[in-house]
Backbone as a ProteinNet text record, in pm:
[ID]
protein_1_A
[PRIMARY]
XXXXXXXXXXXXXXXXXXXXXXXXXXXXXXXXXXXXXXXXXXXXXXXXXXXXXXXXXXXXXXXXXXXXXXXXXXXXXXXXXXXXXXXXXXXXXXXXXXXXXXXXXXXXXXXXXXXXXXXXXXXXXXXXXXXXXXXXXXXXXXXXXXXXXXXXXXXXXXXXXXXXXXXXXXXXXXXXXXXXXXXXXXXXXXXXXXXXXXXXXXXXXXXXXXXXXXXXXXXXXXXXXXXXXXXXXX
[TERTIARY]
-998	-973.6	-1017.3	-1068.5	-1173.3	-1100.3	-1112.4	-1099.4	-1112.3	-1265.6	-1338.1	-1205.5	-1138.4	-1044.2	-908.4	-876.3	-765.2	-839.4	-984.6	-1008.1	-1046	-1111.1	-1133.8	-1013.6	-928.4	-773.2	-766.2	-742.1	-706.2	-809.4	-981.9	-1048.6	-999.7	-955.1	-906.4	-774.3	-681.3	-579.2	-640.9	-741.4	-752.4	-780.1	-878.8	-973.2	-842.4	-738.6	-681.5	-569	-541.7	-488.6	-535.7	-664.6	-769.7	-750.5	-774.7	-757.1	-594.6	-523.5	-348.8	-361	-407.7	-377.3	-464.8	-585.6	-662.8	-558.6	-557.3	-446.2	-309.3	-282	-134	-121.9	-293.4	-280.8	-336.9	-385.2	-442.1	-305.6	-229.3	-97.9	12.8	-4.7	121.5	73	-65.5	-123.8	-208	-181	-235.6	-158.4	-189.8	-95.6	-106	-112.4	-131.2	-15	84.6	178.8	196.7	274.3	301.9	221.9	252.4	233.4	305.1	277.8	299.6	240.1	201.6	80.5	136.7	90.5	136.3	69.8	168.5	152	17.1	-2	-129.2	-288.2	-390	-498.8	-597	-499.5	-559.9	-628.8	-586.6	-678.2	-607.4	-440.5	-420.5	-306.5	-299.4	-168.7	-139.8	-27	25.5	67	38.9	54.4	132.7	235.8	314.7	333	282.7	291	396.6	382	512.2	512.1	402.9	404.4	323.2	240.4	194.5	161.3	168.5	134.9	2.7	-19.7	-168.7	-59.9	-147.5	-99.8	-199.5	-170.4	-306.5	-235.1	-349.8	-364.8	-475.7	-364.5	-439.8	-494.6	-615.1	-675.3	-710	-659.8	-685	-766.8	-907.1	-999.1	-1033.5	-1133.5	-1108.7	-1183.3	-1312.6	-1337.7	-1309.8	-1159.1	-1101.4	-994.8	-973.1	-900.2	-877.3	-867.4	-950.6	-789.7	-818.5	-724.2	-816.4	-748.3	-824.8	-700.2	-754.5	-637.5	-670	-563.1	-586.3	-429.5	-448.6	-398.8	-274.7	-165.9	-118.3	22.9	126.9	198	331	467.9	591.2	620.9	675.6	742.3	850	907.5	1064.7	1179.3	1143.6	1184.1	1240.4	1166.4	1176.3	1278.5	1391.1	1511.6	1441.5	1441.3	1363.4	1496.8	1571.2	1649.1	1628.3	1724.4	1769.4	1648.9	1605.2	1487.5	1387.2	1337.5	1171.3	1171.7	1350	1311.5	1287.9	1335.9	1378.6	1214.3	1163.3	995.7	909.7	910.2	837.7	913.9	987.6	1023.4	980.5	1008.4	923.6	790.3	712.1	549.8	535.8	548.4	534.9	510.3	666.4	703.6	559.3	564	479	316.3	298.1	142.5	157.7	254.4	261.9	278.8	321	362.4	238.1	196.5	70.4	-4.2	-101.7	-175	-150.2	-46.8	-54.8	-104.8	-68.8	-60.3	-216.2	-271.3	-406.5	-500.1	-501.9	-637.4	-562	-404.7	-424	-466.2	-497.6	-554.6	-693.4	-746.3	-882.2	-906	-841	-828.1	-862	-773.6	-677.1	-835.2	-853.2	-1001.1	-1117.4	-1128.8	-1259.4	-1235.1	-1110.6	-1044.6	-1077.5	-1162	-1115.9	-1060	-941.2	-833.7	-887.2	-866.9	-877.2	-765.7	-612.3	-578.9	-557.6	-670	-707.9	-600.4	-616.4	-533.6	-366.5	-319.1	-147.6	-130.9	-217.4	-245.7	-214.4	-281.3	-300.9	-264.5	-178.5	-40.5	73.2	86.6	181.4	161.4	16.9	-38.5	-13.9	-48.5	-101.5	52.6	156.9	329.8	401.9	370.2	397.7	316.5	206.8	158.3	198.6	203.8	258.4	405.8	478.7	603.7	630.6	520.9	498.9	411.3	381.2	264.5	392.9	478.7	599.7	681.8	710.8	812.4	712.4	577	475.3	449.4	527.1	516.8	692.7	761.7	857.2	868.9	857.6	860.9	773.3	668.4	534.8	650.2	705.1	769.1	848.5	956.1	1040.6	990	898.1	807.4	785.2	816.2	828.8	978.8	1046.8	1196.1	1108.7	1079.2	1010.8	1017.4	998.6	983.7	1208.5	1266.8	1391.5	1432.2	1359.6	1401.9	1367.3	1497.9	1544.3	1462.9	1410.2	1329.6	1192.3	1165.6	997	1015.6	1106.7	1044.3	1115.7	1289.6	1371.9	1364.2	1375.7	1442.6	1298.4	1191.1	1105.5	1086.7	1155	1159.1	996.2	898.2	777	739	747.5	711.3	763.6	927.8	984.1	942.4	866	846.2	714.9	632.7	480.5	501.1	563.4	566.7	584.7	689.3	743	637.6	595.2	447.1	365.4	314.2	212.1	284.4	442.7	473.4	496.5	478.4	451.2	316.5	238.7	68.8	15.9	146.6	22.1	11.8	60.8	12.2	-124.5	-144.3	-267.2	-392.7	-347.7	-462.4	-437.1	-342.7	-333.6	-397.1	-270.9	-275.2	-148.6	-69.5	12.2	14.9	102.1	115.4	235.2	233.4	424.5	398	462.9	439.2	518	543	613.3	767.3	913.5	974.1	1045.8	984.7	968.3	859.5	826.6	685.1	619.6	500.1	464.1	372.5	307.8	306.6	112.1	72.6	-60.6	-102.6	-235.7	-307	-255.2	-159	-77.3	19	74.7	177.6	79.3	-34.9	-91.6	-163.6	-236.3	-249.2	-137.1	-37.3	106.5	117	107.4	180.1	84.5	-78.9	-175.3	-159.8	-113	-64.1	40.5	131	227.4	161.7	41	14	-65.1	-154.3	-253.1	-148.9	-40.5	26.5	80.3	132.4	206.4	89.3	-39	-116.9	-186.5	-138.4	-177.4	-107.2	3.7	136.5	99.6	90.1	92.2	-47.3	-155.5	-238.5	-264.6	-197.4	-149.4	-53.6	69.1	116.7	80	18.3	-101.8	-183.7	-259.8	-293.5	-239.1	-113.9	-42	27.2	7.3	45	-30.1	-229.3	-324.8	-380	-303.5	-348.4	-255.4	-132.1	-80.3	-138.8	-161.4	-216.1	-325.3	-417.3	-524.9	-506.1	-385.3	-332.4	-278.3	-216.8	-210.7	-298.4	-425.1	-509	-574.2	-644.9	-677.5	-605.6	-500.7	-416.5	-426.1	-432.8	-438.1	-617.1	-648.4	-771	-829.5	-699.6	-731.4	-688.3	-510.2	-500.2	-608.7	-661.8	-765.4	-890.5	-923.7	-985.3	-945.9	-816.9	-768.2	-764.5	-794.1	-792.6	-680.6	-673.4	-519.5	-522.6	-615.9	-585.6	-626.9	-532.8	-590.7	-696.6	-794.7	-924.4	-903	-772.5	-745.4	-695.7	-654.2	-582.7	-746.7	-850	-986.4	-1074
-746	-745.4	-878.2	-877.9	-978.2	-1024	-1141.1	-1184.4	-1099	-1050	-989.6	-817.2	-834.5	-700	-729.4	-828.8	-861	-918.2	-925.5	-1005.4	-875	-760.4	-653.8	-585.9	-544.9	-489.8	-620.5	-733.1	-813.7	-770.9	-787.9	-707	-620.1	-468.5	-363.7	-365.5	-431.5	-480.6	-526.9	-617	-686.9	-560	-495.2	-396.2	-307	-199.9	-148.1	-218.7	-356.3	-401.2	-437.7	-481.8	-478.1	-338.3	-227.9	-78.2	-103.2	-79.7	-95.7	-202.9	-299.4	-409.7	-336.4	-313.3	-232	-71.3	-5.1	69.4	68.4	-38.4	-102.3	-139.5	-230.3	-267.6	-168.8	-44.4	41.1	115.3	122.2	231	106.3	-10.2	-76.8	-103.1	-82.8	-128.3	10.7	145.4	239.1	326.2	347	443.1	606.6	623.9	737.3	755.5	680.5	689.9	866.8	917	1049.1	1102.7	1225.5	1316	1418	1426.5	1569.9	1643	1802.5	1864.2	1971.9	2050.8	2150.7	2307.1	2368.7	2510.5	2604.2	2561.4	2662.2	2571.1	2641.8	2625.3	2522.2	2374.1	2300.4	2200.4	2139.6	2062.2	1937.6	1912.7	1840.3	1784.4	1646.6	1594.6	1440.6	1399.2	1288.6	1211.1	1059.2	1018.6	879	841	701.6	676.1	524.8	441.4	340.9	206.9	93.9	17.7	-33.2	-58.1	-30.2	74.4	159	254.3	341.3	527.3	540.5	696.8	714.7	774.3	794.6	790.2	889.5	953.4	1068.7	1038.8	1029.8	1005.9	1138.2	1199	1336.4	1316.5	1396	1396.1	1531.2	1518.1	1674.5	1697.5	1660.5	1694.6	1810.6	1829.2	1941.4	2029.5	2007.9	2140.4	2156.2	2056.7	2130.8	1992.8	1969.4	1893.2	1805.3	1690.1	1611.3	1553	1483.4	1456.5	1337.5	1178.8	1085.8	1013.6	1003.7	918	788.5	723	547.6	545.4	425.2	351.6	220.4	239.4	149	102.8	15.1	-70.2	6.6	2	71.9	-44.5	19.4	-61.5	-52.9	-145.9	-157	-43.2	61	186.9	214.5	204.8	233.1	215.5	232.3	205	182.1	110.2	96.8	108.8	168.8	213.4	153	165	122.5	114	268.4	306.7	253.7	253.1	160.9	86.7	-74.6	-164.6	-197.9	-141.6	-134.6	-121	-13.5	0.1	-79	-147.8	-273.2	-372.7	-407.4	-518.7	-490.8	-415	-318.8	-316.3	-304.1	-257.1	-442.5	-492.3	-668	-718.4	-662.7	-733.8	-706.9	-561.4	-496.7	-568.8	-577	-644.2	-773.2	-871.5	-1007.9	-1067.7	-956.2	-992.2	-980.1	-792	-835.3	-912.2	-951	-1002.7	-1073.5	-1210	-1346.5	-1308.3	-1185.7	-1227	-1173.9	-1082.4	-1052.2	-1148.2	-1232	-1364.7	-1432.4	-1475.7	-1612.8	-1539	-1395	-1406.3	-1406.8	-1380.6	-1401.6	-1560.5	-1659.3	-1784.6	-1838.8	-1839.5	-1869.9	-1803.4	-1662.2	-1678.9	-1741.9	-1800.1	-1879.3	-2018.7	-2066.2	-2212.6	-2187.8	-2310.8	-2333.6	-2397.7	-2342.4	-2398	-2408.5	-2522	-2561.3	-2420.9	-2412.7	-2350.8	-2214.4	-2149.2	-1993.3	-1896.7	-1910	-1758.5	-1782	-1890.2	-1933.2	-1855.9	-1899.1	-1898.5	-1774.9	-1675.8	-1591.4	-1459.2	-1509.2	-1401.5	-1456.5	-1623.1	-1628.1	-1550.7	-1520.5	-1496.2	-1331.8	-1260.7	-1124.6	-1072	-1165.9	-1127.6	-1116.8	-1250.5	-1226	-1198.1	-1147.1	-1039.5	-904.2	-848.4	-728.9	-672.9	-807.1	-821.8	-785.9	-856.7	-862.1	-740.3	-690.5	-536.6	-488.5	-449.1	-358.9	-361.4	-492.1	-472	-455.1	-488.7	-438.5	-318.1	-215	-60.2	-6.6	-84.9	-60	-62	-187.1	-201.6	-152.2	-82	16.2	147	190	312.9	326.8	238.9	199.2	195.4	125.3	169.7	308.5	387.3	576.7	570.9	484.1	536.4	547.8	541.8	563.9	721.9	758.8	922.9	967.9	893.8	888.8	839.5	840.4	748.7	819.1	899.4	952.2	923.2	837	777.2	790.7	801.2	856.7	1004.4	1028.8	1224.8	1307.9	1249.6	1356	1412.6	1291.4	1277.4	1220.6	1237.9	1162.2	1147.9	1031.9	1060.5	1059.1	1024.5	978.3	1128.7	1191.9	1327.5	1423.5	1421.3	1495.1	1447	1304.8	1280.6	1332.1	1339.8	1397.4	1546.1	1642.4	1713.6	1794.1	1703.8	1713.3	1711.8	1615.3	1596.1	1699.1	1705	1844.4	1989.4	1950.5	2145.4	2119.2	1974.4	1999.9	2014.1	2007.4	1993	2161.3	2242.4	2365.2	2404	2493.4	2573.3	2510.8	2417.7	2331.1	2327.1	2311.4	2273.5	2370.9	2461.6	2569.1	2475.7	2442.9	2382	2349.3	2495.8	2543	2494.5	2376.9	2254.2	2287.3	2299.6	2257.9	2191.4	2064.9	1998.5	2071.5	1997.8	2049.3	1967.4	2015.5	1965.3	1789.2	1794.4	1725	1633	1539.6	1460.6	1547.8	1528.9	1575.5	1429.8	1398.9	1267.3	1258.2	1192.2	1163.7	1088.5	1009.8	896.5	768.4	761.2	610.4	608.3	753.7	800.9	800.6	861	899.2	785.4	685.4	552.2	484.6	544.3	449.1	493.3	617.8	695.6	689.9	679.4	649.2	450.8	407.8	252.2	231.2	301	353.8	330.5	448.1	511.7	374.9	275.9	206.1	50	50.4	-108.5	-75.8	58.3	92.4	92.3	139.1	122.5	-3.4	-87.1	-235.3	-330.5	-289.6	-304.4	-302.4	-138.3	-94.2	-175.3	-213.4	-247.7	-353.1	-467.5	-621.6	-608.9	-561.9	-527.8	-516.6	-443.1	-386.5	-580.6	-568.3	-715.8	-816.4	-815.3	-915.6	-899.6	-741	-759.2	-768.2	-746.3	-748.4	-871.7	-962.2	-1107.5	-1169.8	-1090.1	-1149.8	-1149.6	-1057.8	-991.1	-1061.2	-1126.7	-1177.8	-1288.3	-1369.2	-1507.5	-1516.6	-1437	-1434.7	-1369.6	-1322	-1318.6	-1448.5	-1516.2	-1608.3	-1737.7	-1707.4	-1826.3	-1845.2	-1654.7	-1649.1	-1705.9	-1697.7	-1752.9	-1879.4	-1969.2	-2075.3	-2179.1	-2055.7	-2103.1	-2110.7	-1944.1	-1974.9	-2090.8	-2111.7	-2215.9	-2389.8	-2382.1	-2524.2	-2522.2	-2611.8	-2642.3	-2595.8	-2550.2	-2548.3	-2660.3	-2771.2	-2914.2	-2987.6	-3061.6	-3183.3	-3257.6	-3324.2	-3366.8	-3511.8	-3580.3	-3701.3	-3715.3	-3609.2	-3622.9	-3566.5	-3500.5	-3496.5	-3626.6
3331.6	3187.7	3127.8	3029.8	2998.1	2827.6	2787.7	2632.8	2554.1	2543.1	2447.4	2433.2	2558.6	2503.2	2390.4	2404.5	2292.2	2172.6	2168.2	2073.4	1980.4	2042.2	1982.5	1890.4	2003.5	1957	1828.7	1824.2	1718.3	1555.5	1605	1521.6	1461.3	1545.1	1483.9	1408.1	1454.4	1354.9	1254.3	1240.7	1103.7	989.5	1077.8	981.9	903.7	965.7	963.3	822	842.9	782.6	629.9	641.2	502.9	435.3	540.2	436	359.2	482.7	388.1	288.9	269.2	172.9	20.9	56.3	-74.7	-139.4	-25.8	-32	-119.3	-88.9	-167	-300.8	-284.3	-422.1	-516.4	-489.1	-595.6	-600.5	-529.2	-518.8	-651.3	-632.3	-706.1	-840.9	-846	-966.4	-1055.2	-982.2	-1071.2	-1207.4	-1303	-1365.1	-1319.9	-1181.3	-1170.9	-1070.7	-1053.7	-937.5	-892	-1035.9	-1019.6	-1110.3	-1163.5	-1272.3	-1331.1	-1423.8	-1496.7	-1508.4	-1509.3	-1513.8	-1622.9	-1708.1	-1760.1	-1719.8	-1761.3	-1712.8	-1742.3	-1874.2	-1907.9	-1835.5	-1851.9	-1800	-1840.9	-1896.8	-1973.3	-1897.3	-1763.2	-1697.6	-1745.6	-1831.9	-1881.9	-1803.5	-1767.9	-1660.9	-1739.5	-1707.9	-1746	-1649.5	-1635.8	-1485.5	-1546.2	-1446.3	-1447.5	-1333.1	-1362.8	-1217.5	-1218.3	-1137.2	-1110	-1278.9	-1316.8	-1422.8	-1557.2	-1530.2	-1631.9	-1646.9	-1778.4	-1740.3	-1836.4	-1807.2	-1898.3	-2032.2	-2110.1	-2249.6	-2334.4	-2410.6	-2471	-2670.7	-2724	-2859.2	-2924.8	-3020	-3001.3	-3158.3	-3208.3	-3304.7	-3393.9	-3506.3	-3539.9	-3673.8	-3686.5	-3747.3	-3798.7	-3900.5	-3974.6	-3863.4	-3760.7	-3679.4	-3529.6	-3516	-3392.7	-3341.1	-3220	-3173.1	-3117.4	-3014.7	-2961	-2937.4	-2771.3	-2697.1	-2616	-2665.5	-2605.4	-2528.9	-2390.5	-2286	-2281.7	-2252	-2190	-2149.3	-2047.7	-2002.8	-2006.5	-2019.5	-2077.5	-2090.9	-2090.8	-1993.7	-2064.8	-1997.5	-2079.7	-2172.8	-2275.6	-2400.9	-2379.2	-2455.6	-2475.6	-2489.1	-2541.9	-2532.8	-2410.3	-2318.3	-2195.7	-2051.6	-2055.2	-1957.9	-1838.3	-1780.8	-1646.1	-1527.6	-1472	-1397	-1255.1	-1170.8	-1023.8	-952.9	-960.4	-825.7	-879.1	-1000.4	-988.3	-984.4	-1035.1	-991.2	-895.9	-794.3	-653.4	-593.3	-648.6	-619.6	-661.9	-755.5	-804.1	-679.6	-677.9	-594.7	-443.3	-404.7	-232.1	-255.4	-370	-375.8	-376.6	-465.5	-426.4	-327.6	-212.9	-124.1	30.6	9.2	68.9	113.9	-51.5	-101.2	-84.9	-88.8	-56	42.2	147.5	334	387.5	329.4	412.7	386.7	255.6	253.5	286.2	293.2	315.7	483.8	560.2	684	743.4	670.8	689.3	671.3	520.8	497.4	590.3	638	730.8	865.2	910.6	1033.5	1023.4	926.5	904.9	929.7	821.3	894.1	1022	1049.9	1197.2	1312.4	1285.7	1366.2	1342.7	1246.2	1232.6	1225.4	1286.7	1324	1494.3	1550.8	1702.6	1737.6	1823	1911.3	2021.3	2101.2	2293.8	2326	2350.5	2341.3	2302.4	2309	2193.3	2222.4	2375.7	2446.1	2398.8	2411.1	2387.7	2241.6	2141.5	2011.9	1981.4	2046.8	1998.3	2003	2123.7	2158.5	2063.8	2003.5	1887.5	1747.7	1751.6	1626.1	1588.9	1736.6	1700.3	1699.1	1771.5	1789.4	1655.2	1579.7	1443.6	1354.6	1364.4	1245	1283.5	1425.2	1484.5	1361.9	1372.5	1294.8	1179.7	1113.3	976.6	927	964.6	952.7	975	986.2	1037.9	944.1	907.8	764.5	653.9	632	508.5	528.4	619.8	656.2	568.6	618.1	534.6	422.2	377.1	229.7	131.8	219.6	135.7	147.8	219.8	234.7	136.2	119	22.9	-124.8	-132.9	-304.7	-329.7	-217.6	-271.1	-361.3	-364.7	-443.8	-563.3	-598.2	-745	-801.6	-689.3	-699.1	-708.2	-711.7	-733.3	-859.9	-925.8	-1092.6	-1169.6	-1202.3	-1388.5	-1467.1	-1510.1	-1592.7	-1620.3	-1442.1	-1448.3	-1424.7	-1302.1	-1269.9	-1340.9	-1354.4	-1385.2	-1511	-1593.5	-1701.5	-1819.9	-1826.1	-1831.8	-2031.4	-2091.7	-2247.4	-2298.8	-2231.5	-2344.8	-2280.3	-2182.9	-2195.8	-2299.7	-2318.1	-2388.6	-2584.2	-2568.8	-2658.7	-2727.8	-2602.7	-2620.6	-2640.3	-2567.9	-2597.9	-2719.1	-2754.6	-2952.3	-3026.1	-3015.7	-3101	-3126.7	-2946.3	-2930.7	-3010.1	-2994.1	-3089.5	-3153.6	-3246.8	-3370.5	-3462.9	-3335.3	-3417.9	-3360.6	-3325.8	-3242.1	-3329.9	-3471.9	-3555.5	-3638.6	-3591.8	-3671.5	-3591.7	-3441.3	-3393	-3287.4	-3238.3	-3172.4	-3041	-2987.3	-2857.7	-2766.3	-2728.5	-2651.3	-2530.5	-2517.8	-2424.8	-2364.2	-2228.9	-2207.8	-2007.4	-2036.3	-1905.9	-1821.9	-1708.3	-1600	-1620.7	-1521.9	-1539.3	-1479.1	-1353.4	-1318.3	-1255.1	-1139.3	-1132.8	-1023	-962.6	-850.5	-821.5	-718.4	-663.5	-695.3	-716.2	-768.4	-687.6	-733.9	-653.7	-606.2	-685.8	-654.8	-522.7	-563	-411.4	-334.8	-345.9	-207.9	-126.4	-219	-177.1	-108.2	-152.8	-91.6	33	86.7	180.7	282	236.1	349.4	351.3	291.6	286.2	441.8	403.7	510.5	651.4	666.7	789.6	832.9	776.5	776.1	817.9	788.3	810	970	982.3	1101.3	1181.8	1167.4	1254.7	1290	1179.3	1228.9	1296.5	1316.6	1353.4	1498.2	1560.3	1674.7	1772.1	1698.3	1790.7	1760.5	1645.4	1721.8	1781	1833.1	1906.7	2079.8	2063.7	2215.6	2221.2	2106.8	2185.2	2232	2137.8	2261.9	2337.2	2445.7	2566	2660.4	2590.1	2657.6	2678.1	2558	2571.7	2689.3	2695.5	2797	2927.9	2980	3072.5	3098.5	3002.8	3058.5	3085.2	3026	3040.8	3185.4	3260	3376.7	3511.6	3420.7	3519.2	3535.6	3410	3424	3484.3	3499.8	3562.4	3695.5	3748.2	3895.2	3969.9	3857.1	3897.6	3873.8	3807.7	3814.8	3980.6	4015	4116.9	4247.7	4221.3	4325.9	4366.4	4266.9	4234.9	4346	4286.1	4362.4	4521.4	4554.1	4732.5	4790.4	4914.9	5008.1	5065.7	5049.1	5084.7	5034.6	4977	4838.4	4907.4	4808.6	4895.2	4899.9	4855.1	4872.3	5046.9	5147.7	5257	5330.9	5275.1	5334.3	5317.5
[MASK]
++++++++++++++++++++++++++++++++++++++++++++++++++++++++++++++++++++++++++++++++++++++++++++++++++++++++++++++++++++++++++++++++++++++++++++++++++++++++++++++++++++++++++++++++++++++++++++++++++++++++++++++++++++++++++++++++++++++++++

């Protein structure tokens, strides 16, 4: 068993870990966390994320109707409840463990140590660590999908909706969302976030038992090396 095998396994941790970190941050930073979709055949959905939802500004001109979306942050209106703070604070924690621990292993390999092999069973032990709780605390940013505010209870839906029945006899546009969220791009970024930290987890993990392993081969072959008779008594 040779270097180049823990150095690989360490490689593949990194890589694995780069996806979860891109992963994370499109999941904590999209307004598409969940959605709303409505019943009729409109192609029309409403999405809220950790800190912003899409938003539709409807237009009713004299030859028809027009429905323009964007993007854009909650207002004051807005009760922000237990579970999303709770998910903002987990999606943070998530995105701030790993990364710090992904660029410093990027670091840390393009630094030479005399010592590499010691190094690097400290290194791959506690990022192993730290990929494990940035698996948790990505998991934990799903409470979101537990907050009144966004799935249950959702007021700027019940508010949009008002709107829309009050503009159908005008612009004849028979809207009715769903009642609660169903999970969009932001969840799903999160949940493959999930699968991508645990798997970076598991094979820095593996390297540093393969780094071990080579640390005591190489040792045994350093003993071989030495004389069975010091050459000061030759």
């Amino acid at each position: 068993m040779t270097n180049s095998s823990s150095n690989s396994l360490s490689l593949l941790s990194a890589v694995f870990a780069a996806i979860a970190f891109f992963l994370s941050w499109s999941s904590a930073f999209n307004c598409n966390y969940v959605s709303f979709t409505t019943a009729q055949d409109t192609n029309l959905s409403l999405g809220f994320g950790l800190w912003s939802h899409s938003w539709y500004a409807i237009s009713v001109p004299l030859n028809g109707s027009y429905i323009f979306q964007a993007c854009i942050g909650y207002g004051s209106s807005v009760a922000i409840d237990g579970p999303m703070k709770a998910a903002r604070v987990f999606a943070i924690l998530a995105l701030t463990l790993g990364g710090v621990i992904f660029f410093s292993s990027l670091i840390s390999g393009c630094v030479h140590n005399p010592n590499t092999n010691n190094n690097d069973i400290k290194r791959t032990r506690s990022e192993g660590v730290a990929y494990l709780f940035a698996c948790l605390f990505q998991g934990l940013s799903l409470l979101l999908l537990n907050s009144p505010t966004i799935c249950t209870n959702n007021q700027l839906i019940h508010q949009l909706q008002s709107d829309m029945e009050g503009r159908t006899s005008s612009s004849n546009i028979p809207i009715e969302f769903s009642t609660t969220c169903s999970i969009s791009t932001g969840a799903r970024c999160c949940i493959a976030a999930i699968v991508f930290w645990f798997m970076a987890a598991l094979v820095s993990c593996q390297a540093t038992s393969v780094a071990r392993k080579e640390e005591e081969i190489n040792g045994r072959k350093e003993n071989l090396r030495e004389p069975l008779v010091p050459n000061d008594i030759l």
